[in-house]
N, C-alpha and C positions, 0 to 999 in steps of 0.2 A: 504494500500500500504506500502508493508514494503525495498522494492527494486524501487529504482530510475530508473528512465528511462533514457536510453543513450540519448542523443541527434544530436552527433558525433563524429566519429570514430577518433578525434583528439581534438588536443585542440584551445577554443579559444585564437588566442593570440590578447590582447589589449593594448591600452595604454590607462595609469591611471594617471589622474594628481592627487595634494594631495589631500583626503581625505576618506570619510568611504563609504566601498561599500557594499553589500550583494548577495553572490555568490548562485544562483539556487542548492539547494542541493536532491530536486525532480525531475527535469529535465521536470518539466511541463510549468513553467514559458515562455509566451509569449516572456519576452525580453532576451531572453541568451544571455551572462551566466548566465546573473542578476536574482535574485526574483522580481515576479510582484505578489506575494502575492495568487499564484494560491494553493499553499500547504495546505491554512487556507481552502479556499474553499472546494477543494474537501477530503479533511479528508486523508492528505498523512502521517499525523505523524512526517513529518520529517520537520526537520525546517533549516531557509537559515543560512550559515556561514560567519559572517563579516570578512572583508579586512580592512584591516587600510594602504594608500599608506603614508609615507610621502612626497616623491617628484615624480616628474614625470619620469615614467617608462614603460618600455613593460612589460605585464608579459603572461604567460600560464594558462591560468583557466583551467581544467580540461573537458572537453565536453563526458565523457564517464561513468562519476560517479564513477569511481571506484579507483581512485588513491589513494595510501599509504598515501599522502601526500596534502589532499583537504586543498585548494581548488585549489589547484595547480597542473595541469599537472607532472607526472611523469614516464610516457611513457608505462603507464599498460595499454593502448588502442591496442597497437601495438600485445598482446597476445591475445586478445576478435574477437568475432566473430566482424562482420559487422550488424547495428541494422537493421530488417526488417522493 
């Protein structure tokens, strides 16, 4: 798997109190946006991309894999098809 799988056609937005998180960067991970380590399993190649919050915040995780700027939302969903 060398292409991530969408997961949706927008982003997650969360709130993050402080500390280190790991953003799904496969799009297979049961707990999005997060990794739940499904990448190792199934042989995706691609590996999760850490977050460092220091205080608490909203932010935009990307849900479409394909943003300039992972793991954060930056509104390239908005040009993609809609995932089947």
């Amino acid at each position: 798997m060398t292409e991530p799988k969408q997961t949706q056609a927008g982003p997650y937005v969360v709130e993050l109190g402080p500390g280190e998180y790991w953003w799904c960067s496969c799009g297979l991970s049961d707990n999005q946006p997060f990794c739940d380590g499904t990448h190792d399993t199934a042989g995706t190649g691609l590996k999760p991309l850490r977050i460092e919050i220091a205080k608490r915040r909203e932010v935009a995780l990307c849900g479409c894999r394909q943003s300039k700027n992972k793991p954060f939302c930056d509104g390239t969903h908005e040009t993609l098809e809609t995932p089947s």
